[in-house]
C-alpha positions as CSV (number, residue, x, y, z in Angstrom):
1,X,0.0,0.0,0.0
2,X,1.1,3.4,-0.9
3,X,1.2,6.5,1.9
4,X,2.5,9.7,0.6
5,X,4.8,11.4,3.2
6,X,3.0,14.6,4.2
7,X,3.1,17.9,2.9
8,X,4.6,19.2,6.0
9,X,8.0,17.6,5.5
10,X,8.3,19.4,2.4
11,X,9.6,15.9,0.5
12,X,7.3,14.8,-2.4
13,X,7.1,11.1,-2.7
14,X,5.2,7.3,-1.2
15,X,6.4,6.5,2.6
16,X,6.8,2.7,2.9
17,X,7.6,0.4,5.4
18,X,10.4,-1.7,5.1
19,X,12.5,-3.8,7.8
20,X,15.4,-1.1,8.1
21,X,12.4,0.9,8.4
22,X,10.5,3.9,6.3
23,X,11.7,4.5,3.1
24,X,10.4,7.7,0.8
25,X,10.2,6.5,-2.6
26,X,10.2,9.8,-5.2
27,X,8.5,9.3,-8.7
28,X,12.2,9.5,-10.4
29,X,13.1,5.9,-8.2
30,X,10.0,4.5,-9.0
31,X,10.2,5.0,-13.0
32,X,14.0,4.3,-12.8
33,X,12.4,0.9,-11.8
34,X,10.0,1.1,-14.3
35,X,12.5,1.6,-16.9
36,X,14.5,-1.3,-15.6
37,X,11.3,-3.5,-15.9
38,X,10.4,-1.9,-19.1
39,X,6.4,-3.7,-18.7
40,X,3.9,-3.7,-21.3
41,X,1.6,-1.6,-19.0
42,X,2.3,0.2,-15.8
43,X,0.7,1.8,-13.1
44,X,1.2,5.2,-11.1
45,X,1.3,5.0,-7.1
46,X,-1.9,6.2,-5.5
47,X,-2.9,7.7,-2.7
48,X,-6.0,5.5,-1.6
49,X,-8.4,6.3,1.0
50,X,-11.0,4.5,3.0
51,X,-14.6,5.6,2.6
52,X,-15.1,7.0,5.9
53,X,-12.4,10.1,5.3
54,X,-13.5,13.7,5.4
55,X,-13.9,15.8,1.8
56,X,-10.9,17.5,2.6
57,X,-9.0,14.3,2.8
58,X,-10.6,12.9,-0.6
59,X,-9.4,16.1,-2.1
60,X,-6.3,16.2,-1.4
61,X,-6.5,12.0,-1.9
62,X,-6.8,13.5,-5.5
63,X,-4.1,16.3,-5.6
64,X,-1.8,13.6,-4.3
65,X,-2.9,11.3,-6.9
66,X,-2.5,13.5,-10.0
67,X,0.7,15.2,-8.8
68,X,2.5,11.9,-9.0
69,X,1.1,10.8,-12.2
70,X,2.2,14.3,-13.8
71,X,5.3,13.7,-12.3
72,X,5.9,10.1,-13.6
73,X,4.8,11.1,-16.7
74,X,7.4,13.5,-17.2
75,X,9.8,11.3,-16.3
76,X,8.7,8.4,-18.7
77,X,10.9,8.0,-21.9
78,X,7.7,7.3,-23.3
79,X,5.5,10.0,-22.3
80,X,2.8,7.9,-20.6
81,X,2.3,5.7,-23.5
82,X,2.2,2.8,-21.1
83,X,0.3,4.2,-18.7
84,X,-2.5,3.4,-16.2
85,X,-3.6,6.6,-14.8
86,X,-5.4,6.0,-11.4
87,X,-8.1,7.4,-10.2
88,X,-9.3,7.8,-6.8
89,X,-11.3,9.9,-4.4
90,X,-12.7,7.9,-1.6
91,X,-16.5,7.8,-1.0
92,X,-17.0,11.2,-2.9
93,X,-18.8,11.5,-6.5
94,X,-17.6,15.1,-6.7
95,X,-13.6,14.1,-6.3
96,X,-14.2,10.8,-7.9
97,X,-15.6,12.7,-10.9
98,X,-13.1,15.5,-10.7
99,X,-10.1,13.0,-10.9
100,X,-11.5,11.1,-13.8
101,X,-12.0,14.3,-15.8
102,X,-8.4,14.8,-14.9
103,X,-7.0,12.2,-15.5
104,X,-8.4,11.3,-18.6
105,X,-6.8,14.2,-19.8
106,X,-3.4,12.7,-19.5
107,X,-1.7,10.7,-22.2
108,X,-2.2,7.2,-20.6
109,X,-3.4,4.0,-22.1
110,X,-5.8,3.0,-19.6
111,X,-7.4,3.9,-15.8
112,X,-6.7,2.1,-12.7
113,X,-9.5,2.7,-10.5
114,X,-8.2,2.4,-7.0
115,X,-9.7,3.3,-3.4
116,X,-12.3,0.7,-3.7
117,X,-13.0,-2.7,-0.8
118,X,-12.5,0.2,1.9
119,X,-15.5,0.2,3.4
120,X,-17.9,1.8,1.0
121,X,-21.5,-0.1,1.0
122,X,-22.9,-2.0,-2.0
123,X,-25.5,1.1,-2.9
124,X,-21.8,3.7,-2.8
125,X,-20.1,1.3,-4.9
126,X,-22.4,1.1,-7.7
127,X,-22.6,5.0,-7.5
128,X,-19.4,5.7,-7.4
129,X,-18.1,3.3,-10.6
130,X,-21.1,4.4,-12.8
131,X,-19.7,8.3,-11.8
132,X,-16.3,7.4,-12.9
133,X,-16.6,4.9,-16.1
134,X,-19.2,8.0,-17.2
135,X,-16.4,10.5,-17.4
136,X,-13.7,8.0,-19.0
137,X,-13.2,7.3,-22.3
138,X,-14.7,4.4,-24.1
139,X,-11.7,3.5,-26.2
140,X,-9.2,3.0,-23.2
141,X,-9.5,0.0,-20.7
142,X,-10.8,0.5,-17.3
143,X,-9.0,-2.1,-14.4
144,X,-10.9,-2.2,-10.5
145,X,-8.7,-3.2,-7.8
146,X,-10.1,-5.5,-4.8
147,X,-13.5,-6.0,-6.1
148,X,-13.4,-9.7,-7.2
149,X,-15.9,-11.5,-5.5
150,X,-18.5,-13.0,-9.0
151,X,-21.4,-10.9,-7.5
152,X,-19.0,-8.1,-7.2
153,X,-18.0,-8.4,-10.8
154,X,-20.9,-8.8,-12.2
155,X,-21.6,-5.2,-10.5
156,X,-18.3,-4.0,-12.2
157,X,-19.6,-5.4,-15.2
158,X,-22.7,-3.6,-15.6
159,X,-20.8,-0.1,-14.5
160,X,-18.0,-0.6,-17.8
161,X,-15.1,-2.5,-16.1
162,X,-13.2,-4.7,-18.1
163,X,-10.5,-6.2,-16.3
164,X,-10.5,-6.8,-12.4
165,X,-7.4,-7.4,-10.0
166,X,-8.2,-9.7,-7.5
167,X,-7.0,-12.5,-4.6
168,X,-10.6,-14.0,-5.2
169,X,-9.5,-16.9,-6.7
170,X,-6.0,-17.3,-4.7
171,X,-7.8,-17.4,-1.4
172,X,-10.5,-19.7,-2.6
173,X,-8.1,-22.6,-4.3
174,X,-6.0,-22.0,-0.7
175,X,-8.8,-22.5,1.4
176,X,-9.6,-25.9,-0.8
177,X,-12.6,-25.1,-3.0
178,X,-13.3,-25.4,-6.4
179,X,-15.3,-23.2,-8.7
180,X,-18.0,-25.1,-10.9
181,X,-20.8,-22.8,-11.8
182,X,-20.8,-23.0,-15.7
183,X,-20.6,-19.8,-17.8
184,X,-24.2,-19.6,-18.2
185,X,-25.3,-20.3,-14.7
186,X,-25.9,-15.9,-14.3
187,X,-28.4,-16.2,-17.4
188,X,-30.5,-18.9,-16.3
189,X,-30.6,-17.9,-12.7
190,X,-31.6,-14.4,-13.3
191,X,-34.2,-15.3,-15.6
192,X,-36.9,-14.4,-12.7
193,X,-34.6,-11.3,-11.3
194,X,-33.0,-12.9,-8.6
195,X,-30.7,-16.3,-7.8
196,X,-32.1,-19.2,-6.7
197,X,-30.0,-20.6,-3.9
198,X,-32.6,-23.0,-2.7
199,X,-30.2,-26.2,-3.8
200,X,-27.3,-24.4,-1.9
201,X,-24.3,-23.1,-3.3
202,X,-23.8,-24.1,-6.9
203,X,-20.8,-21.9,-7.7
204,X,-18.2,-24.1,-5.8
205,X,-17.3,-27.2,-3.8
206,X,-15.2,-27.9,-0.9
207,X,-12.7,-30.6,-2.2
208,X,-11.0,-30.8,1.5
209,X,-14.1,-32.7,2.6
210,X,-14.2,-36.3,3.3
211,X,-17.0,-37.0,1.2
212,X,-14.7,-36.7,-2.1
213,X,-12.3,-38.7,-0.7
214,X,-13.4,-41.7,-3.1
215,X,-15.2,-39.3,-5.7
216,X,-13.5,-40.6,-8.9
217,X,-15.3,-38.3,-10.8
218,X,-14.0,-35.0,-12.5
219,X,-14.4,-31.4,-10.5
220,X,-16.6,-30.4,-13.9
221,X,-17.9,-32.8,-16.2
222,X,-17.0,-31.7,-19.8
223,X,-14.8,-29.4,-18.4
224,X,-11.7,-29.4,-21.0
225,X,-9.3,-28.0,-18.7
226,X,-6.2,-29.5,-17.8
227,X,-7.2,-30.6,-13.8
228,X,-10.6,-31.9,-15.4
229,X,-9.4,-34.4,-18.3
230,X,-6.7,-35.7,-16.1
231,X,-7.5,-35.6,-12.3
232,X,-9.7,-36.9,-10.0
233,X,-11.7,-34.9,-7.4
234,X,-10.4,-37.8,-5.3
235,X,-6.5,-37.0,-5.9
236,X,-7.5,-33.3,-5.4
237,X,-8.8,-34.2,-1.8
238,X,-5.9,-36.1,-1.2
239,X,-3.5,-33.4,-2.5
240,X,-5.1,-30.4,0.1
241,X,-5.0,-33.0,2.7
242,X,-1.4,-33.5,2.4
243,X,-0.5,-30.3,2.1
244,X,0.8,-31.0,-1.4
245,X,1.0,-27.3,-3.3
246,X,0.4,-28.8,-6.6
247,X,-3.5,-29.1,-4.9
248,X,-3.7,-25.1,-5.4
249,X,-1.7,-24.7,-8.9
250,X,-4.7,-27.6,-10.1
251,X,-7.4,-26.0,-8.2
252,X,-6.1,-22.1,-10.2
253,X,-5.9,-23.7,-13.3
């Protein structure tokens, strides 16, 4: 996580902890790194801010946020080409709309949209993406941070994300479950408005319990994935109960 040092010490740049302790990081170290790198697509550093700060503290969330982007930018051999401009503002339409306008303005090649999972309610969340996808362009790709649970994308979704970074998956596979919903399990299910979860939860399974511990069967039938055609959710059991690693790079895949 990224905490800019404060105005008062009159040092621009992202405070982090380290074990020899706090080290400031200025935009010219962290696009000497970039250069080093040299990614397809990079980020700028953020200031991100839970949803119960003050307006002054999304604003100058904002300020923060664009001051370092300008400043990376100026510093890139490619002028931002390669960009993702993030945008931020905590729990406020007015800053969140303000730093999308702004930052759209900017030679970058996409939007990060940071500050989100902080505490905002379902009802803010929807507001607040619909706010800032309405003032970004349609021809550059939007990314979400932290909003990965399905129903959660699916809200993305409908707002014009189109790619999400998420642990969603990581912690699922490490915790020993298995996704099986099929692609269109949404379309059926929402055919009267609402899921039906009367038959339980049809979107996963926990493999660590005994009772697959002699299912020979595959996780998905007609799944053409490379754990389906040539494990067993049997071995899979017996992988996660073993503590075998393999058990979450099959689960992943």
């Amino acid at each position: 996580e990224c905490l800019p040092s404060s105005d008062a010490t009159n040092k621009f740049g992202a405070s982090f902890e380290t074990p020899a302790g706090r080290k400031l990081v200025k935009p010219s170290d962290y696009m000497e790194l970039i250069s080093c790198l040299q990614p397809n697509l990079w980020a700028s550093l953020a200031d991100e801010v839970p949803a119960w700060v003050n307006e002054k503290r999304n604003k100058t969330s904002v300020e923060r946020t664009l001051r370092w982007l300008d400043a990376c930018i100026a510093l890139d051999a490619a002028s931002g080409r390669n960009s993702l401009g993030v945008v931020v503002g905590g729990s406020s339409i007015e800053q969140r709309k303000l730093c999308a306008t702004e930052v759209s303005k900017r030679n970058v090649s996409g939007f990060w949209i940071g500050g989100f999972g902080l505490g905002e309610s379902v009802e803010e969340r929807c507001s607040l993406l619909n706010a800032v996808t309405d003032c970004l362009p349609l021809e550059k790709p939007r990314i979400v941070s932290r909003l990965g649970l399905p129903e959660e994308v699916l809200e993305g979704v409908a707002s014009g994300i189109d790619l999400f970074d998420s642990t969603y998956i990581y912690q699922l596979t490490m915790g020993g479950f298995a996704l099986i919903f099929p692609i269109d399990m949404v379309e059926r299910e929402m055919q009267n408005g609402v899921f039906d979860s009367s038959a339980g939860d049809s979107a996963k399974i926990n493999l660590r319990a005994t009772t697959y511990r002699k299912d020979m069967s595959r996780i998905v039938d007609g799944c053409t994935c490379f754990t389906c055609q040539n494990h067993t959710r049997a071995y899979l059991n017996h992988l996660i109960n073993v503590h075998e690693m393999l058990a979450q790079i099959l689960l992943e895949m």
